[in-house]
C-alpha positions as CSV (number, residue, x, y, z in Angstrom):
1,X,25.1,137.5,519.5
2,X,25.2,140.6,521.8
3,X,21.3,141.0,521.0
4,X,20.7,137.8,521.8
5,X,23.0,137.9,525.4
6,X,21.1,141.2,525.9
7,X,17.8,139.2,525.3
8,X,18.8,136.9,527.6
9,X,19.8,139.7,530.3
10,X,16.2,141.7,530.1
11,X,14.3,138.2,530.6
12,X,16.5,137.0,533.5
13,X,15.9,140.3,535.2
14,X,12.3,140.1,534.5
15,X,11.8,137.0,535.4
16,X,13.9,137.7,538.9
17,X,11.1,141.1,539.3
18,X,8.2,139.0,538.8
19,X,9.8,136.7,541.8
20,X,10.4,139.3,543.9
21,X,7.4,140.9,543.0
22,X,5.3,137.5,543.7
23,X,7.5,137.0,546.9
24,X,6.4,140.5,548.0
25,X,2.6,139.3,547.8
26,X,2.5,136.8,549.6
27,X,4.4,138.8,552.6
28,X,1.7,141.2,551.8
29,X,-1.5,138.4,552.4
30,X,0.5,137.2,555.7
31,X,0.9,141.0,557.1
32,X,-3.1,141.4,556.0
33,X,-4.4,138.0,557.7
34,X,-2.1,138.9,560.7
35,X,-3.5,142.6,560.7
36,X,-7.0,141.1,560.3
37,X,-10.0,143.0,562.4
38,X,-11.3,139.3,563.0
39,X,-8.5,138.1,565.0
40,X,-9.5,138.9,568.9
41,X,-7.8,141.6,570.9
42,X,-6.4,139.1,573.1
43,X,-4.7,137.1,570.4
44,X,-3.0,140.1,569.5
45,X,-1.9,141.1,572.4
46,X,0.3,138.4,572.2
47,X,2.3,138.9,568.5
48,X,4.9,140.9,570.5
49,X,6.1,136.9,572.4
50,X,5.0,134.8,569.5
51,X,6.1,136.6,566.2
52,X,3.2,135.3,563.9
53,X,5.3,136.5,560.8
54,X,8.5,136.0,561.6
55,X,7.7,132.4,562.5
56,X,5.7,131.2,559.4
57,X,8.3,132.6,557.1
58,X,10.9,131.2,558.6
59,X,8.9,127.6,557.8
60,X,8.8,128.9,554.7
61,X,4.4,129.1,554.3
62,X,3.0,130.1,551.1
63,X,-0.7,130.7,550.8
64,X,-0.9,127.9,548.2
65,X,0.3,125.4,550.1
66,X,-2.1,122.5,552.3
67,X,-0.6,123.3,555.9
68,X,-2.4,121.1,558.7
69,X,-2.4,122.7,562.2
70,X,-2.0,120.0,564.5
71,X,-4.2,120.6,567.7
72,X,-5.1,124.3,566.8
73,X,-6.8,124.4,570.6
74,X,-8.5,127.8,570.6
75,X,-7.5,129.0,567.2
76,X,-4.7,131.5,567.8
77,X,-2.6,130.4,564.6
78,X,-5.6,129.3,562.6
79,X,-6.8,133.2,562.9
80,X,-4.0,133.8,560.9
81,X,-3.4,130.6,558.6
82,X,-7.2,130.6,558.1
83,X,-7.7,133.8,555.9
84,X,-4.3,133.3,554.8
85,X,-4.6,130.1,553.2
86,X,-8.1,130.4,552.5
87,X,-8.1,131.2,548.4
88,X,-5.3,129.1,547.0
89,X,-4.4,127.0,549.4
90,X,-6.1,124.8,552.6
91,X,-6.3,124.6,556.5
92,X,-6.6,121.3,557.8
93,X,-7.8,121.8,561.4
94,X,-6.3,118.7,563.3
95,X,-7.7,118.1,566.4
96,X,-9.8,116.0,568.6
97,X,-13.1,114.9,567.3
98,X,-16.0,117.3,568.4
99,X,-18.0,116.5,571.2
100,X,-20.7,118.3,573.3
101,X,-19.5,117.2,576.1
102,X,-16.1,118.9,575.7
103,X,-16.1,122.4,576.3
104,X,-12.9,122.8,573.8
105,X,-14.2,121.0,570.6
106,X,-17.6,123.3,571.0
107,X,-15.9,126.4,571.3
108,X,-13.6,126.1,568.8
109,X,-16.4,124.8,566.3
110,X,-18.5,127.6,567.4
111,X,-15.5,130.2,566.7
112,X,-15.3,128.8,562.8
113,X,-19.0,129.1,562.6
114,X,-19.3,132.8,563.8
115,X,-17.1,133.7,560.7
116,X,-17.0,131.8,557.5
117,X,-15.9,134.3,555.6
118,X,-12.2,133.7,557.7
119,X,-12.6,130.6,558.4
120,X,-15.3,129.1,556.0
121,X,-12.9,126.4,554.2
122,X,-11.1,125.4,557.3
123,X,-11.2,121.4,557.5
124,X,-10.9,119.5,560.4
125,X,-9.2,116.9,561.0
126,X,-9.1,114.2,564.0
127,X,-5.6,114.0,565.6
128,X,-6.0,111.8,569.1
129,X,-3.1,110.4,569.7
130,X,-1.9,107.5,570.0
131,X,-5.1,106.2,568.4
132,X,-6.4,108.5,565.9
133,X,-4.6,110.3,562.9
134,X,-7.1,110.5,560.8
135,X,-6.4,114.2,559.3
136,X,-4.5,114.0,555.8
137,X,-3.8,110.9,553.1
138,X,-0.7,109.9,553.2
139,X,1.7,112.2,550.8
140,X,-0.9,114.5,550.4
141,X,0.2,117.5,552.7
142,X,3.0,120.5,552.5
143,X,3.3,121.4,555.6
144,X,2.5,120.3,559.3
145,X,2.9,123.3,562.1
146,X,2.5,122.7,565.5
147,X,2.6,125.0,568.6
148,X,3.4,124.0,572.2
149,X,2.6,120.9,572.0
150,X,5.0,118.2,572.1
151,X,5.1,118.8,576.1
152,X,1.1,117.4,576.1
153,X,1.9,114.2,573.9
154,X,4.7,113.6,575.9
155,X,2.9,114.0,579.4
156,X,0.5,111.4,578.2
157,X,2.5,108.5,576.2
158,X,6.4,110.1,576.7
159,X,8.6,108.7,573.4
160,X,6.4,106.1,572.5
161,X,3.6,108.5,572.1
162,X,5.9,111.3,570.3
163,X,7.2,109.0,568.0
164,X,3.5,107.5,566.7
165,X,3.0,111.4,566.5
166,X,6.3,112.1,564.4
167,X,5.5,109.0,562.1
168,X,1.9,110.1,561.3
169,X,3.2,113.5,560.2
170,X,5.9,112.0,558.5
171,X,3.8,110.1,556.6
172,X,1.1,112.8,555.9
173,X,4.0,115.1,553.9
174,X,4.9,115.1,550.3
175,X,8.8,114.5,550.0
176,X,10.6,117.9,550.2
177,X,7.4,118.8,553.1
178,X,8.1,120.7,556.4
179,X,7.2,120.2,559.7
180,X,7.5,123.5,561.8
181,X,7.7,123.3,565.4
182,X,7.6,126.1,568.4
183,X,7.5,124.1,571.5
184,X,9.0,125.8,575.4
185,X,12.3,124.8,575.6
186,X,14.4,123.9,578.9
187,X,18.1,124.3,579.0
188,X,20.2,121.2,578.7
189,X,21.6,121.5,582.0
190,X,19.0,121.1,583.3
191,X,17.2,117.5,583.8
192,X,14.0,116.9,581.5
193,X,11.5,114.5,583.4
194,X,10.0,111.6,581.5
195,X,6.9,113.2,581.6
196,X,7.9,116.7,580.8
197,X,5.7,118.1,583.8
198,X,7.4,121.3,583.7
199,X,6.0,122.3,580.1
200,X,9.5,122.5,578.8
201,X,11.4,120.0,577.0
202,X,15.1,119.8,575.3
203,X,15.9,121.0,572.1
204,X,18.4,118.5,571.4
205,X,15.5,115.5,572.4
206,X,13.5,117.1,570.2
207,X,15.9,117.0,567.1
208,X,16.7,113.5,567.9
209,X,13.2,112.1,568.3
210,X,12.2,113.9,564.6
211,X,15.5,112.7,563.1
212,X,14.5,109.5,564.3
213,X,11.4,109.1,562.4
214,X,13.1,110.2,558.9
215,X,13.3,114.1,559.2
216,X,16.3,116.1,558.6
217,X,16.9,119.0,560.6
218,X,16.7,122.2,558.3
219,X,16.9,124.9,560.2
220,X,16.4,126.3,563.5
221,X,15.9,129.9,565.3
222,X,15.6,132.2,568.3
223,X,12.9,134.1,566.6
224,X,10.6,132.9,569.7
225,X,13.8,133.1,572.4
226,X,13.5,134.6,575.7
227,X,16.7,134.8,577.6
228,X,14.8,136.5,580.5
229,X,13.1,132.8,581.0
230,X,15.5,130.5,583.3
231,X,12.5,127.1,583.0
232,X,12.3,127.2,586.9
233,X,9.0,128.4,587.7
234,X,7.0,127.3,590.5
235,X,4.7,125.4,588.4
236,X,6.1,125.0,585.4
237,X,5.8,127.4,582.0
238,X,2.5,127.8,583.3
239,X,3.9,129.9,585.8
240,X,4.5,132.5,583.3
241,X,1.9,134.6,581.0
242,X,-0.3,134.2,579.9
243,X,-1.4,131.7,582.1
244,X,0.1,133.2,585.3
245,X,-1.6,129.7,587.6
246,X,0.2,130.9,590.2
247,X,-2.2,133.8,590.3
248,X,-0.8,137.1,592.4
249,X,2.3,135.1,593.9
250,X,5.3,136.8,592.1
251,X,2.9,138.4,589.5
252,X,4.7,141.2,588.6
253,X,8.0,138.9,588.6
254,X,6.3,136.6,586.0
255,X,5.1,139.4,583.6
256,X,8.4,141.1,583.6
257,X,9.9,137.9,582.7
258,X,6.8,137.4,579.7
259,X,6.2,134.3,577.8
260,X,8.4,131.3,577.7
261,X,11.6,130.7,576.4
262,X,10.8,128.5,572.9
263,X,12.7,126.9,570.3
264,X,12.0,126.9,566.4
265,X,13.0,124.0,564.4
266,X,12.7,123.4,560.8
267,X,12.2,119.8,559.4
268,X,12.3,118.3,556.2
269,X,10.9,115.1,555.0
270,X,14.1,113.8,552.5
């Protein structure tokens, strides 16, 4: 019997090393594709605001998982999801349909075809809402992550539009899926516009308008937080880097501030 409860003890504790072990690999392949040489110097410039590995571990990635990227614009998270993803798992790319007309669609087609070694297996998806969602079968997807976006689709359709957006992801993710969300967040004291022209939206609007298409809330975080941002720019988060649009007008005031207060919310499809 003791044999036996000692047998027992030795393959519990190896099997608990080989999960740490396998846990401390896939940190490793994040670390690497965020160290990559082929992510540009400007990207990385900006790891120190937006916490590339903090932020997918907290959504809880894994490199064998089928993430979509909903509108990657030019490609600062797919630098890093690409390589990361790119031998046991997949990228889907969602964004608007290419077209030479758009400046955006050809240069970020033209950035996956400079390297395919990174970004070689990448799909692409089209994601134009509130018409086209045409970037995973339904069920088929682990994870959706989204970056500073909600503040666009609500601009252009307000809830109506957010919720076609929240249902099409919902529907995209295997049960037990998450949806991972950074998005500039204003305070709740302060009023939130229809419209969200300031760039920022509530966190608590945010929670409410995923909870209402089926999600439960998680987790959330202030992995991306930054006190130093009181949402009351002149212009909006834009204000702020790295878009500083109101050019040398309170410069210095802007960069000391840095990049926008965000929130970090966790969702799970039941």
């Amino acid at each position: 019997m003791k044999r036996f409860i000692l047998a027992a003890g030795l393959l519990a504790s190896s099997l608990a090393g080989l999960a740490q072990a396998a846990d401390k690999t896939d940190d490793a392949l994040l670390r690497s594709a965020i160290a990559g040489t082929h992510r540009s110097s400007a990207n990385v410039a900006r790891d120190r605001w937006r916490h590339p590995y903090e932020t997918l571990t907290f959504f809880g990635i894994k490199p064998n998982m089928t993430v979509v990227e909903l509108t990657p614009g030019g490609g600062w998270y797919t630098e890093i999801l690409a390589p990361y993803l790119r031998d046991n798992g997949k990228l889907i790319a969602a964004g608007a349909a290419f077209d030479p007309a758009k400046r955006s669609t050809v240069a970020f087609r033209q950035k996956l075809d400079a390297n395919p070694a990174v970004f070689g297996k990448v799909v692409q998806g089209v994601f134009e809402p509130p018409s086209t969602y045409n970037f995973a079968a339904p069920g088929s997807v682990d994870m959706v992550v989204t970056f500073r976006n909600l503040h666009n689709w609500i601009e252009q359709g307000g809830d109506e539009e957010l919720k076609g957006v929240f249902k099409a992801i919902y529907t995209s993710l295997k049960p037990g899926g998450v949806l991972g969300i950074e998005e500039h967040r204003l305070p709740e004291a302060m009023p939130q516009d229809a419209k969200a022209s300031s760039g920022y939206v509530h966190e608590s609007y945010v929670i409410r308008m995923a909870e209402s298409a089926g999600f439960r809330l998680a987790a959330k975080s202030d992995i991306n937080a930054n006190p130093n941002d009181k949402a009351d720019h002149k212009g909006g988060v834009w204000a702020l880097p790295p878009t500083l649009t109101n050019g040398d007008r309170d410069r210095d005031t802007y960069r000391a501030i840095g990049e926008s207060d965000r929130m970090t919310l966790k969702f799970v499809k039941p």
